[in-house]
C-alpha positions as a Markdown table, in Angstrom:
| # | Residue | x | y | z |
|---|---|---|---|---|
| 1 | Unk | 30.2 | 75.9 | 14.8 |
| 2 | Unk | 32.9 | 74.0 | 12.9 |
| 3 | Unk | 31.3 | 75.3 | 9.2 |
| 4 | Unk | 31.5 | 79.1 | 11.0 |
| 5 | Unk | 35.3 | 78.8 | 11.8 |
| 6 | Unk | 35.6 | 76.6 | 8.8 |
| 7 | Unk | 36.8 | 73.3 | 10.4 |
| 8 | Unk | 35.2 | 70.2 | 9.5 |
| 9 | Unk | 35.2 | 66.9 | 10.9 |
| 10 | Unk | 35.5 | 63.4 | 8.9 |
| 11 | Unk | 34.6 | 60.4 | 10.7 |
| 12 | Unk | 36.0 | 56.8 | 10.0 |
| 13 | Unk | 35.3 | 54.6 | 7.0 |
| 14 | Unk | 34.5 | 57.5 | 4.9 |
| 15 | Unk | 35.2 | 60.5 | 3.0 |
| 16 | Unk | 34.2 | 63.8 | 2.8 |
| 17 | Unk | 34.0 | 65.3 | -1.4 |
| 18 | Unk | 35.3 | 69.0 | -1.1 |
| 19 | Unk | 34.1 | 71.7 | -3.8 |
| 20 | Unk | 35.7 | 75.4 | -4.8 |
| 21 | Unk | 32.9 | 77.6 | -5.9 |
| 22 | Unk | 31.1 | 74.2 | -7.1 |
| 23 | Unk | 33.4 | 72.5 | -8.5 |
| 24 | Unk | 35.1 | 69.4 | -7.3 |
| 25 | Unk | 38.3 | 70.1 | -5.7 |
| 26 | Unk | 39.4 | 67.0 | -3.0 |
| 27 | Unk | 38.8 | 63.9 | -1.1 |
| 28 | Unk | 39.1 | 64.1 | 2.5 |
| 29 | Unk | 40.3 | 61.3 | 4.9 |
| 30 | Unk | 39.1 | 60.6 | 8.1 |
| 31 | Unk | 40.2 | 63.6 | 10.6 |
| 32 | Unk | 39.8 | 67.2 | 11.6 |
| 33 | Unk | 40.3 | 69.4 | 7.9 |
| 34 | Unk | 39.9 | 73.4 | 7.7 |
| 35 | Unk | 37.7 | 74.5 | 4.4 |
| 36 | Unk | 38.5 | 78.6 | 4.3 |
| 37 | Unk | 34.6 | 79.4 | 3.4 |
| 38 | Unk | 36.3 | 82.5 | 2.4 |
| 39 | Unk | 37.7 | 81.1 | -0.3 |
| 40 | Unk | 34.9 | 79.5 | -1.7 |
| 41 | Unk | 35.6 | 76.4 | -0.7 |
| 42 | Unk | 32.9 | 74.1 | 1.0 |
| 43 | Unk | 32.0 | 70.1 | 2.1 |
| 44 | Unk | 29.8 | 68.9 | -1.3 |
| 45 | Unk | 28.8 | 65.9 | 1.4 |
| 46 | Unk | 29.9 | 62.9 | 3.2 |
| 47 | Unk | 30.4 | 59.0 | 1.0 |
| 48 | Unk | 30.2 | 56.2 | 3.2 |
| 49 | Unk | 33.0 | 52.9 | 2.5 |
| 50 | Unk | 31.2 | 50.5 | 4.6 |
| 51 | Unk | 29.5 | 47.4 | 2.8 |
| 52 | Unk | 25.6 | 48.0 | 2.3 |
| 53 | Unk | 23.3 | 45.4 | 1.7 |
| 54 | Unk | 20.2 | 46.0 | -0.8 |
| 55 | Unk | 17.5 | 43.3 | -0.4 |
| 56 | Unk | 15.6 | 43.6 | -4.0 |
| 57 | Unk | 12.7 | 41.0 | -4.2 |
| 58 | Unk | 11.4 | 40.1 | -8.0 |
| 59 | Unk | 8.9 | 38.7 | -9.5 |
| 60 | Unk | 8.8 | 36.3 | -12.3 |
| 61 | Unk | 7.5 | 33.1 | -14.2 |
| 62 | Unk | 9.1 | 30.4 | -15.0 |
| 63 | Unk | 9.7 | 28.0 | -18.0 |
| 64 | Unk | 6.8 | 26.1 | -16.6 |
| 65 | Unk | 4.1 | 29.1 | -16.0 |
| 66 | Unk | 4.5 | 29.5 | -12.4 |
| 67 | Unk | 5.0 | 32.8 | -11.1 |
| 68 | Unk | 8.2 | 33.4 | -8.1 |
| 69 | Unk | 9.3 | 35.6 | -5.9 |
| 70 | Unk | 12.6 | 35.3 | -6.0 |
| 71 | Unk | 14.6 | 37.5 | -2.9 |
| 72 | Unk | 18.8 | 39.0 | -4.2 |
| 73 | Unk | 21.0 | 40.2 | -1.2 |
| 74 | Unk | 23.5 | 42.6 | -3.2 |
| 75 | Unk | 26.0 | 43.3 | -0.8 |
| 76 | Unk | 28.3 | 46.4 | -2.7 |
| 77 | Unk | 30.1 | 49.2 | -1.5 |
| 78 | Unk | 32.1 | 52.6 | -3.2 |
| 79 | Unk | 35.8 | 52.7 | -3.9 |
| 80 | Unk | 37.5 | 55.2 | -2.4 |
| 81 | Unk | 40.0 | 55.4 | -5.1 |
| 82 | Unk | 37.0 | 56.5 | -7.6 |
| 83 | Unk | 34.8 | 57.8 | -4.7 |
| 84 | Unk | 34.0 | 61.2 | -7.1 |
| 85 | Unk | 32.4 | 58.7 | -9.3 |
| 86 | Unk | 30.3 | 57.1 | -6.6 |
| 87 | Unk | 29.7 | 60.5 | -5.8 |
| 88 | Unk | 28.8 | 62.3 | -8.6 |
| 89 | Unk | 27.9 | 60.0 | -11.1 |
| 90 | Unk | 24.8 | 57.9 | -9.7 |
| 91 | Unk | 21.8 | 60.0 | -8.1 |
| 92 | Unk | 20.1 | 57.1 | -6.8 |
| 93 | Unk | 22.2 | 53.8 | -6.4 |
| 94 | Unk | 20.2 | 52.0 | -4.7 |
| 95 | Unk | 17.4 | 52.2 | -7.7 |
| 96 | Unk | 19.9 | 51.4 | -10.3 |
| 97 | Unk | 21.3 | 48.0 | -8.9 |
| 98 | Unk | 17.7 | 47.3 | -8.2 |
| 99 | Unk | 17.1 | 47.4 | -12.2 |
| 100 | Unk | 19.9 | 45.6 | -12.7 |
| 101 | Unk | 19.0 | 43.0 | -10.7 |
| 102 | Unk | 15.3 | 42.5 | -12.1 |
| 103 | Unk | 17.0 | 42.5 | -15.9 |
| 104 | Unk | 19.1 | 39.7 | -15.0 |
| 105 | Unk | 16.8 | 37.5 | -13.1 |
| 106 | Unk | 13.5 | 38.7 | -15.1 |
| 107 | Unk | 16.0 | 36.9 | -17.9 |
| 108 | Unk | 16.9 | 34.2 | -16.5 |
| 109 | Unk | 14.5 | 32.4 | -14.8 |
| 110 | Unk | 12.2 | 32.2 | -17.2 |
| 111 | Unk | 14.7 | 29.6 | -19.3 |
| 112 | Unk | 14.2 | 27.6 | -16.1 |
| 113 | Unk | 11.1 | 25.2 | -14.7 |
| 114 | Unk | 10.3 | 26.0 | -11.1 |
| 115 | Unk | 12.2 | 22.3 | -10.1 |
| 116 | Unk | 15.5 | 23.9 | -11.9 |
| 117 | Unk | 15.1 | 27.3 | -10.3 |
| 118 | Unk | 15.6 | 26.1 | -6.7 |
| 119 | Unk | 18.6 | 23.7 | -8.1 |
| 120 | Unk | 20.4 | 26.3 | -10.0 |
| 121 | Unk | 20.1 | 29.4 | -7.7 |
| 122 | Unk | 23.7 | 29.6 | -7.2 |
| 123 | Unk | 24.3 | 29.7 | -10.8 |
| 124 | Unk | 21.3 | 32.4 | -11.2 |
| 125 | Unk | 23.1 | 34.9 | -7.9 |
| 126 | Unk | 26.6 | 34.7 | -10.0 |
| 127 | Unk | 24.4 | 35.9 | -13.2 |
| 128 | Unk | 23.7 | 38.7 | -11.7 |
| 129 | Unk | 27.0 | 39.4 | -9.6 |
| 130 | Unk | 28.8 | 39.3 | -12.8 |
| 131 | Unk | 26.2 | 42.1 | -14.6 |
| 132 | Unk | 26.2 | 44.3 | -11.6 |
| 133 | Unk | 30.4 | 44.2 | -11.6 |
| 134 | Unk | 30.4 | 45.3 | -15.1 |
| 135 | Unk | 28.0 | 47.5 | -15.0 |
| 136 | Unk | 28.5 | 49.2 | -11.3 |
| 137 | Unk | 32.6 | 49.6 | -11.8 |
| 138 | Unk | 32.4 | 52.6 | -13.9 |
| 139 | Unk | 30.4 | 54.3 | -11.2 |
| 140 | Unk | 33.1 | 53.8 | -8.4 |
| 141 | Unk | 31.0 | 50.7 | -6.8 |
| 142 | Unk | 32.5 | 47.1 | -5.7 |
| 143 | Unk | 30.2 | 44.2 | -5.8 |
| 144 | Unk | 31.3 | 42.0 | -2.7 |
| 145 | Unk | 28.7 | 39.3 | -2.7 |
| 146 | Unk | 25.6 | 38.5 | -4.7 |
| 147 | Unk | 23.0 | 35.7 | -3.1 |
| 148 | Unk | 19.9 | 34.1 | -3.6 |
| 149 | Unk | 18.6 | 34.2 | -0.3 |
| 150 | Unk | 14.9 | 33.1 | -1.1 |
| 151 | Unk | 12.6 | 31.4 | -4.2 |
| 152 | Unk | 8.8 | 31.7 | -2.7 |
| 153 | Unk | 6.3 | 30.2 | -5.3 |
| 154 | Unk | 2.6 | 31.0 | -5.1 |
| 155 | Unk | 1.2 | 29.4 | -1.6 |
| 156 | Unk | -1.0 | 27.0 | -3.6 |
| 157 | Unk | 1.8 | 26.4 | -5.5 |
| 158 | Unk | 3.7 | 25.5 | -2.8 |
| 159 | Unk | 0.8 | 23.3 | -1.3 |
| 160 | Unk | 1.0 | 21.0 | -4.2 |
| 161 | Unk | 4.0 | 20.0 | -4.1 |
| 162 | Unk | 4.5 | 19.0 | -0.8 |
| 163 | Unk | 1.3 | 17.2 | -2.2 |
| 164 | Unk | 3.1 | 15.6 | -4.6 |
| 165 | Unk | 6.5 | 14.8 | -2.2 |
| 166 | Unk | 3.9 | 13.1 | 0.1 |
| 167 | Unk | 2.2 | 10.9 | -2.6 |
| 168 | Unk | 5.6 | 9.8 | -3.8 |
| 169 | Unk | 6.9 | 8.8 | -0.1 |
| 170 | Unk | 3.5 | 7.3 | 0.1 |
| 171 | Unk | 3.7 | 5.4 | -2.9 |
| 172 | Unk | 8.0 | 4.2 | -1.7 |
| 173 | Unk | 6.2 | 3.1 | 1.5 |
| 174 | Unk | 3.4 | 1.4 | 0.4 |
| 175 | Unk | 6.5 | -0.7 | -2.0 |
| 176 | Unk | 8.3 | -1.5 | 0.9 |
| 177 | Unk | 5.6 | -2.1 | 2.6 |
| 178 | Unk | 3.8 | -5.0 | -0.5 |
| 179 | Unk | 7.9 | -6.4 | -1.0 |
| 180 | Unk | 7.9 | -6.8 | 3.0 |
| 181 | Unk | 4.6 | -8.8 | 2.6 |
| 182 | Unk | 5.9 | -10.8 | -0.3 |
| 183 | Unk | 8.9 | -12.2 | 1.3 |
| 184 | Unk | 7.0 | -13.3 | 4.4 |
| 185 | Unk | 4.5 | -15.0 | 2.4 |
| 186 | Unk | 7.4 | -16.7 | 0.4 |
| 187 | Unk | 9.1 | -17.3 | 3.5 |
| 188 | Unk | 5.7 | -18.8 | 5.4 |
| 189 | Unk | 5.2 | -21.2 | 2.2 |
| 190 | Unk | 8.7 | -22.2 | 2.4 |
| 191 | Unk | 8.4 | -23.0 | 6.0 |
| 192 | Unk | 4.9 | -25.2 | 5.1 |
| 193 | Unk | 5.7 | -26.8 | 2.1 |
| 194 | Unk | 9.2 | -28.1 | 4.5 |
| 195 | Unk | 7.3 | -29.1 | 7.4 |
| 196 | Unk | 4.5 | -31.3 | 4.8 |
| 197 | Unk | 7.3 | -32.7 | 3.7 |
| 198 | Unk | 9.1 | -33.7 | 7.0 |
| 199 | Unk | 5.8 | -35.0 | 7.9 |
| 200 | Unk | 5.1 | -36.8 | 5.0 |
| 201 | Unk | 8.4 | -38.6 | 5.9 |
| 202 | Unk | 7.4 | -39.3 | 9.3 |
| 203 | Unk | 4.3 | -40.6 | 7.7 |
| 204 | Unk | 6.1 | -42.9 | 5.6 |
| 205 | Unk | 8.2 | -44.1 | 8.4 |
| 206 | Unk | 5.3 | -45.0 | 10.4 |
| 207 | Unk | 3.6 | -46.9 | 7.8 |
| 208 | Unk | 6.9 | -48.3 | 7.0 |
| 209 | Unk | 7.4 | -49.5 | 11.0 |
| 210 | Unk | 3.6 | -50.6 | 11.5 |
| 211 | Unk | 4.1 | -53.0 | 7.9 |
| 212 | Unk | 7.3 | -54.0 | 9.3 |
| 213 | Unk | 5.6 | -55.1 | 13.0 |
| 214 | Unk | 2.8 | -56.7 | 11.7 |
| 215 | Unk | 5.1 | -58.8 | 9.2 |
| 216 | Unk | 7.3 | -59.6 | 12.3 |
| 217 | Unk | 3.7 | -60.3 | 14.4 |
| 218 | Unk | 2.9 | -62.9 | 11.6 |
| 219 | Unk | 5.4 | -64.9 | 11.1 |
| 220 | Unk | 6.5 | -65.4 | 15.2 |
| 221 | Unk | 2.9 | -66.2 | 15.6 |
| 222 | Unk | 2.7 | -68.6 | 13.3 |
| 223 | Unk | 5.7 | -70.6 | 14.4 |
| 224 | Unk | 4.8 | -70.0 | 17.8 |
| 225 | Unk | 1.5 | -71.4 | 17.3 |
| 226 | Unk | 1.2 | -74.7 | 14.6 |
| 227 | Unk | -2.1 | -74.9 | 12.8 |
| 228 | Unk | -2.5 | -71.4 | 12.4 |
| 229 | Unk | -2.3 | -69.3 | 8.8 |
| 230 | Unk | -1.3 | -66.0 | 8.0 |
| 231 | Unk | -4.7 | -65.4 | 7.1 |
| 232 | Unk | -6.1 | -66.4 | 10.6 |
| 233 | Unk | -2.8 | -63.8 | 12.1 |
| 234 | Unk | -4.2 | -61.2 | 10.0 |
| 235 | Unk | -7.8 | -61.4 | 11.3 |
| 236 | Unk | -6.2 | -61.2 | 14.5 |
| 237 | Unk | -4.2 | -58.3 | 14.4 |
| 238 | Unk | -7.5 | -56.4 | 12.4 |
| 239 | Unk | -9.5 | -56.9 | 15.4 |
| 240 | Unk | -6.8 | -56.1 | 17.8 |
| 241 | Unk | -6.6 | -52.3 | 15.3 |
| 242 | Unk | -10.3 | -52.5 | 15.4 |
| 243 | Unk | -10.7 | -52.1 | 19.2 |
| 244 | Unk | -7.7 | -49.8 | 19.6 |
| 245 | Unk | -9.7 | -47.4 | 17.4 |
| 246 | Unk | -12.7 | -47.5 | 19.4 |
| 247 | Unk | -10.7 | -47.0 | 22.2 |
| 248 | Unk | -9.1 | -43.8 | 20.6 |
| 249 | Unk | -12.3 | -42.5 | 19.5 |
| 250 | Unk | -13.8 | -42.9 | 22.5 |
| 251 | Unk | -11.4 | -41.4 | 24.9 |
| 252 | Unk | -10.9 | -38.5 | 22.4 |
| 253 | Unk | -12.6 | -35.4 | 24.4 |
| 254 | Unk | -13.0 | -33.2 | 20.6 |
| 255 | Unk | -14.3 | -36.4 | 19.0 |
| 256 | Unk | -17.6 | -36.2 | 17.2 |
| 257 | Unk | -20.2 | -39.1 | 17.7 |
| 258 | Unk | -19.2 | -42.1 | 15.2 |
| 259 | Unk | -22.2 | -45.1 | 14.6 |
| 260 | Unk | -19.8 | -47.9 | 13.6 |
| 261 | Unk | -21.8 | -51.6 | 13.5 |
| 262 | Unk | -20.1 | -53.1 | 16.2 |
| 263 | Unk | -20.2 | -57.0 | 17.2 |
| 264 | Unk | -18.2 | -59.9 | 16.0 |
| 265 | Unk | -20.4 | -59.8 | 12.7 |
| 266 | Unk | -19.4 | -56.2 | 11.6 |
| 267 | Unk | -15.7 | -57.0 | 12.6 |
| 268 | Unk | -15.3 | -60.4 | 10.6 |
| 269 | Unk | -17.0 | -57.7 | 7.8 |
| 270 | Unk | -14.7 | -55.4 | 8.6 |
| 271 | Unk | -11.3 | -57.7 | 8.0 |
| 272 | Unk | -13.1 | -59.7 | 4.8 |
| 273 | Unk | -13.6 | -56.3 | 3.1 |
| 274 | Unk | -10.0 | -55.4 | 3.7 |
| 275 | Unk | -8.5 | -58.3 | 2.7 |
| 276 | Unk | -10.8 | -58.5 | -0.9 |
| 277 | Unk | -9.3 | -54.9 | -1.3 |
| 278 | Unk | -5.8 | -56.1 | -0.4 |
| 279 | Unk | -6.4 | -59.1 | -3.0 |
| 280 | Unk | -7.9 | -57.2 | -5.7 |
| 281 | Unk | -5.4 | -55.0 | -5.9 |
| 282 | Unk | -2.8 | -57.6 | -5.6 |
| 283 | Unk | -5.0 | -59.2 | -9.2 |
| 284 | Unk | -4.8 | -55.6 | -10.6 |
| 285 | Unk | -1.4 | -55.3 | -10.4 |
């Protein structure tokens, strides 16, 4: 009805391109505008100013011969100050930002190994921002934003390297792990080799106390009793240890059987041996 009475209505964020007898004539704002028919003057069509987003997905290789997908959001829209060139200039705009965007990427990427494509995606989204600015400006388009939204290898691709992430925490673990097992060995020997040492020295003290009583035993027993000889002490105090032994042995519940010659005999043996040893060592020395 408008077109019949030659009324026409423009809605908001765009403009309508006006032609006289099919030639361009005027941009119209948003509003209510009269186009006399009559006079040869009609609407060409309608240019939108919001921001559209083209999703262009591209395939590639890298450096290292393994073939991406790699997904560009260009995010562009038309001028309205050169909205005739948006207009009239471009048939398609979609297609020709999509070539633009598979020259720079297809160009790109393949300088890069897969590792360096993920890390320098930023770098790869301004590439092609700055190409599609220079190249979509003289057809009346802005570039707002360019991004890299997504890098998707081959699945098997893809499969091996989180293959080859797991190995390596594996392999950090299984480190940790060993050094963990080190220093509580180190620490477990330390702790052994101190307590053989503290009781080495408890030892040594108890030898040392047990020489020291017996040397004390002697010599108040021989002035405590006249007539008798260190010698004859020292028998006495061997077949004093003697039966204290037994004793042990025998109330010991974990003790194995012992055959030990037993009877004053075997005990004068006993202390004779002993004190050959003591006195042949005594010659050695």
């Amino acid at each position: 009805m408008g077109q019949a009475l030659g009324c026409i209505q423009v809605d908001q964020s765009t403009v309508a391109i006006t032609e006289s007898f099919g030639k361009f004539d005027d941009l119209l704002d948003p509003g209510c505008h009269c186009l006399p028919w009559c006079l040869g003057k009609q609407s060409a069509g309608i240019l939108s100013l919001r921001v559209q987003q083209l999703d262009v997905r591209c395939e590639t290789k890298t450096k290292d011969n393994v073939f991406v997908n790699v997904v560009a959001s260009i995010q562009y829209r038309a001028l309205a100050d050169k909205a005739q060139d948006a207009f009239y200039k471009l048939s398609n705009t979609r297609a020709q930002i999509q070539s633009y965007v598979f020259d720079v990427i297809r160009a790109s990427v393949p300088k890069l190994e897969l590792d360096a494509v993920f890390e320098q995606k930023n770098d790869i989204a301004r590439a092609v921002e700055k190409e599609l600015e220079k190249a979509m400006s003289h057809y009346g388009f802005e570039i707002v934003q360019t991004l890299i939204v997504d890098i998707e290898p081959d699945e098997r691709v893809k499969r091996s390297m989180n293959e080859i992430n797991a190995a390596a925490r594996l392999r950090v673990a299984a480190n940790d792990k060993a050094e963990a097992e080190k220093i509580l060995q180190i620490k477990r020997a330390e702790g052994d080799a101190e307590s053989k040492y503290l009781a080495g020295l408890g030892i040594a003290r108890q030898r040392q106390a047990i020489v020291d009583g017996l040397r004390d035993s002697v010599l108040a027993f021989s002035v405590n009793v006249p007539g008798t000889t260190s010698k004859d002490v020292m028998d006495m105090v061997l077949v004093t240890q003697y039966f204290d032994t037994m004793k042990e042995i025998g109330a010991s519940s974990k003790s194995n059987s012992v055959f030990i010659p037993h009877g004053p005999g075997a005990v004068r043996d006993i202390a004779t041996q002993i004190r050959d040893g003591l006195l042949q060592a005594r010659t050695t020395e």
